[in-house]
C-alpha positions in Angstrom: -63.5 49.8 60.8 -64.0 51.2 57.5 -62.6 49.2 54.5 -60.6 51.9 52.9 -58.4 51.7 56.2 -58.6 47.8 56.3 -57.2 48.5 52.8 -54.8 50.2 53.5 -53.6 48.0 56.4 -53.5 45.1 54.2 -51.1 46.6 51.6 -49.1 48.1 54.2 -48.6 44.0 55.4 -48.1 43.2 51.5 -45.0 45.6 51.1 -43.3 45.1 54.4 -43.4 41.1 53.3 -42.3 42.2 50.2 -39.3 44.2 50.8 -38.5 42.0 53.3 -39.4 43.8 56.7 -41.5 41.0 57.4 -38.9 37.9 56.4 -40.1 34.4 55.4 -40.9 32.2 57.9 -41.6 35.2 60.6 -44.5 35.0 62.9 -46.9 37.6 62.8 -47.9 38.4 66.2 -51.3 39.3 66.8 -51.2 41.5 69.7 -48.4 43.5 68.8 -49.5 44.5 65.2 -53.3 45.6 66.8 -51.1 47.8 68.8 -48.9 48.9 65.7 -52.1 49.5 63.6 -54.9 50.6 65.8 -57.2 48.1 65.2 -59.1 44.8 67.1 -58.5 41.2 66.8 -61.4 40.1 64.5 -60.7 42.8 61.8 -57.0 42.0 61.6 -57.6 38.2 61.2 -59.8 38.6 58.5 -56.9 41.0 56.4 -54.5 37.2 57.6 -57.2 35.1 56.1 -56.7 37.5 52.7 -53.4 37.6 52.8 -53.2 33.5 53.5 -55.2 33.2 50.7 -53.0 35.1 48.6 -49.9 33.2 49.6 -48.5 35.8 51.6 -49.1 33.7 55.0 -49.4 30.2 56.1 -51.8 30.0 58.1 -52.8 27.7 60.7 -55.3 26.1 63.5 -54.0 27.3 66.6 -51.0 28.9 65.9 -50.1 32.5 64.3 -49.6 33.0 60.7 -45.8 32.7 59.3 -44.7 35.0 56.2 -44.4 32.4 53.3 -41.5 30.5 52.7 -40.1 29.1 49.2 -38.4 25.7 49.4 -35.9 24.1 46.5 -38.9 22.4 44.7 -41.3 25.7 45.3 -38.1 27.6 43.5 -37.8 24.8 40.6 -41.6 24.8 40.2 -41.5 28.8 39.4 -38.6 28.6 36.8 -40.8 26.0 34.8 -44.3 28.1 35.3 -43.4 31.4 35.2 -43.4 31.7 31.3 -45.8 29.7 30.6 -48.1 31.9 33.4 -46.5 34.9 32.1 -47.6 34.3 28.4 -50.6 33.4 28.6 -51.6 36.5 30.8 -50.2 39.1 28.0 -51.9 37.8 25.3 -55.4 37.4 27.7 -54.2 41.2 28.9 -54.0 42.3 25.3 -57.4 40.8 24.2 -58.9 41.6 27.4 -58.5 45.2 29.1 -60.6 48.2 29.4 -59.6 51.5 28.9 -59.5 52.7 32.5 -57.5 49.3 33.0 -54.7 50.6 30.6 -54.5 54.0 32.1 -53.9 52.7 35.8 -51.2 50.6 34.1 -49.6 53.6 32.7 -49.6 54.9 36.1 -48.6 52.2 37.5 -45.4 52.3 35.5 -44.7 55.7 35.8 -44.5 55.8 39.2 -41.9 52.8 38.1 -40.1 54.8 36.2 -39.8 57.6 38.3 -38.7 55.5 41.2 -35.7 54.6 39.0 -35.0 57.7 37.8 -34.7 58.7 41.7 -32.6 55.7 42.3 -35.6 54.7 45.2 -35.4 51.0 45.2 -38.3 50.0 47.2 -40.7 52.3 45.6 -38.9 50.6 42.6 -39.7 47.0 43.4 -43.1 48.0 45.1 -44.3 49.6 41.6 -42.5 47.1 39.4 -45.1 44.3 41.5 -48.1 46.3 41.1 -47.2 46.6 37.2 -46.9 42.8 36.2 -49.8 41.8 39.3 -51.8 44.9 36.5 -51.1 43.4 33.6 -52.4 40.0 35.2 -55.8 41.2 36.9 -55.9 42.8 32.8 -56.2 39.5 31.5 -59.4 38.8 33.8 -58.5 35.0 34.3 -59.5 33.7 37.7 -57.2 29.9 36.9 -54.2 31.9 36.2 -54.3 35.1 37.9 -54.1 33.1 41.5 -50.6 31.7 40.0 -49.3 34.6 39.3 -49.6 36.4 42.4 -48.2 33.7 44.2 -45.1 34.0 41.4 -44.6 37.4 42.0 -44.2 37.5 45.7 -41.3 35.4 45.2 -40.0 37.1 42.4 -40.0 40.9 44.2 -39.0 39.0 47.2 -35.7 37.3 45.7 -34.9 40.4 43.6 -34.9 43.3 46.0 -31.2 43.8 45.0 -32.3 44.0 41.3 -33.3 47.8 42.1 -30.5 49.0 43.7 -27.8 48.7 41.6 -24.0 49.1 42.0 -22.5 48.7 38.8 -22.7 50.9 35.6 -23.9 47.0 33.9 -26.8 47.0 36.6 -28.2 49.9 36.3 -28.5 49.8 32.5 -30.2 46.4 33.1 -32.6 48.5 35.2 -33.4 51.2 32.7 -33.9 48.5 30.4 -36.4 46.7 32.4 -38.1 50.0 32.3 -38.1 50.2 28.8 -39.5 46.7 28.5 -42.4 47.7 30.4 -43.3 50.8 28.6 -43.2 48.5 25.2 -45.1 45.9 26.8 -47.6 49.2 27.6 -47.4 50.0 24.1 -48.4 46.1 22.7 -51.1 46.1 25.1 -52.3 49.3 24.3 -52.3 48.0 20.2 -54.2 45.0 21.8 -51.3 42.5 20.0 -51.4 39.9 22.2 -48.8 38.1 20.3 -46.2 41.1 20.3 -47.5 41.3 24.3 -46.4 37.7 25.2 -42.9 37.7 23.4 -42.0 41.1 25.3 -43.7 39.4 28.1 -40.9 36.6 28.0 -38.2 38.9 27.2 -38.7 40.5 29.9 -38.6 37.4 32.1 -35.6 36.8 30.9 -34.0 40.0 32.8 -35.8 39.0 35.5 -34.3 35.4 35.7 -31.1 37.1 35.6 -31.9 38.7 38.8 -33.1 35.6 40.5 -30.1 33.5 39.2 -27.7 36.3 41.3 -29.8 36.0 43.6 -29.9 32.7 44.6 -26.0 32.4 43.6 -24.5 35.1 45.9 -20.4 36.4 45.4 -18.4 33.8 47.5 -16.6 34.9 50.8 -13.0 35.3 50.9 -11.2 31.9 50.9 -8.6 34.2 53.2 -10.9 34.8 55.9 
C-alpha cells in the first residue's frame, strides 16, 4: 500500500477519536475497519502501533487496541503540565521555526478561522489541534513534543462543545480564541519567544475554561 494512503488512513483514525466517533475506551476491531478502509491486516496494525505510540490507543498482547482513556489523576496531571509544556514550546517555536514552518501554520489557522466563520465545529476543533500540535513540532523538541500530543488529544477531546457555541458569551469566547492564535502567529513570526509564551498561556487560559465546563456539566432538573 502506498504511504500517502496509509497516511491518509491514519488521520482519518486520529479525527474520528478526536471528535469522538471513536469514544474512549472503544475497541477497535480489526476486521471490520480492513473492510471499512480497503486495506490487509499487517498494514493496519502497523498505522495501531503509530497511533499507540502517540497515545491514541492502548495497546495490547493479545487483545485489540482500545481508544485511550483519561482517568482523575491523568486529568489532574494535565492541569499541572499543560503550561509548563505549553511555554516552553512557544518560546522553542519562536527561536526555532523555518520559514516554510510558519507558512503551514498560517494555513493551518486559516482554515481555523474559516471554520468559525462557517460556524463548522469539527473542522473547528480538527484545525484548532493541527495549529497548537504546529506550533509544537515548530519548536523541534523530541522530550517535549511527545507530551504535548498526548495533552492535546485530551484537550480536543474534552472540548468538542467549545466549537459549537450557543450563547452570544460563547461564541465571542470563540472569535477570541481565534484572535489569540493569529497573535500567537504574529509573536512567532517576530521570533519573540517571550511575547509567544505569555500568549501561549493566555490562551490556555480560555482553554481551561472549556475543560472546566466540560468536566462540570449543567445539573438535571431536581423535578424530574
Amino acid at each position: 500500500m502506498a504511504r500517502s494512503e496509509k497516511a491518509r488512513i491514519e488521520e482519518d483514525l486520529k479525527a474520528r477519536i478526536l471528535t469522538g466517533d471513536l469514544r474512549p475506551g472503544a475497541t477497535l476491531e480489526e476486521a471490520r475497519l480492513c473492510g471499512d478502509y480497503g486495506l490487509s491486516r499487517t498494514p493496519l496494525r502497523e498505522i495501531f502501533q503509530r497511533l499507540g505510540g502517540a497515545g491514541f490507543l492502548v495497546l495490547g498482547a493479545g487483545r485489540a487496541p482500545n481508544v485511550a482513556q483519561l482517568d482523575l489523576v491523568g486529568y489532574r496531571s494535565l492541569l499541572r503540565s499543560a503550561p509548563l509544556l505549553i511555554a516552553a514550546l512557544a518560546r522553542q517555536a519562536a527561536e526555532e521555526h523555518s520559514t516554510a514552518d510558519l507558512a503551514a501554520l498560517r494555513e493551518v489557522q486559516a482554515a481555523f478561522g474559516a471554520a468559525v466563520s462557517g460556524e463548522d465545529a469539527e473542522t473547528a476543533a480538527l484545525a484548532d489541534h493541527r495549529f497548537h500540535e504546529a506550533v509544537a513540532a515548530m519548536a523541534g523538541n523530541p522530550f517535549l513534543a511527545p507530551g504535548h500530543t498526548r495533552m492535546m488529544i485530551e484537550v480536543t477531546r474534552l472540548t468538542a462543545g467549545f466549537y459549537a457555541p450557543q450563547a452570544k458569551k460563547d461564541r465571542k469566547q470563540l472569535k477570541r480564541a481565534a484572535a489569540q492564535h493569529d497573535e500567537l502567529v504574529q509573536a512567532l513570526a517576530a521570533r519573540d519567544g517571550v511575547s509567544a509564551a505569555a500568549l501561549a498561556l493566555q490562551h490556555w487560559d480560555l482553554t481551561r475554561e472549556g475543560l472546566d465546563r466540560a468536566m462540570r456539566p449543567d445539573p438535571l432538573p431536581a423535578d424530574l
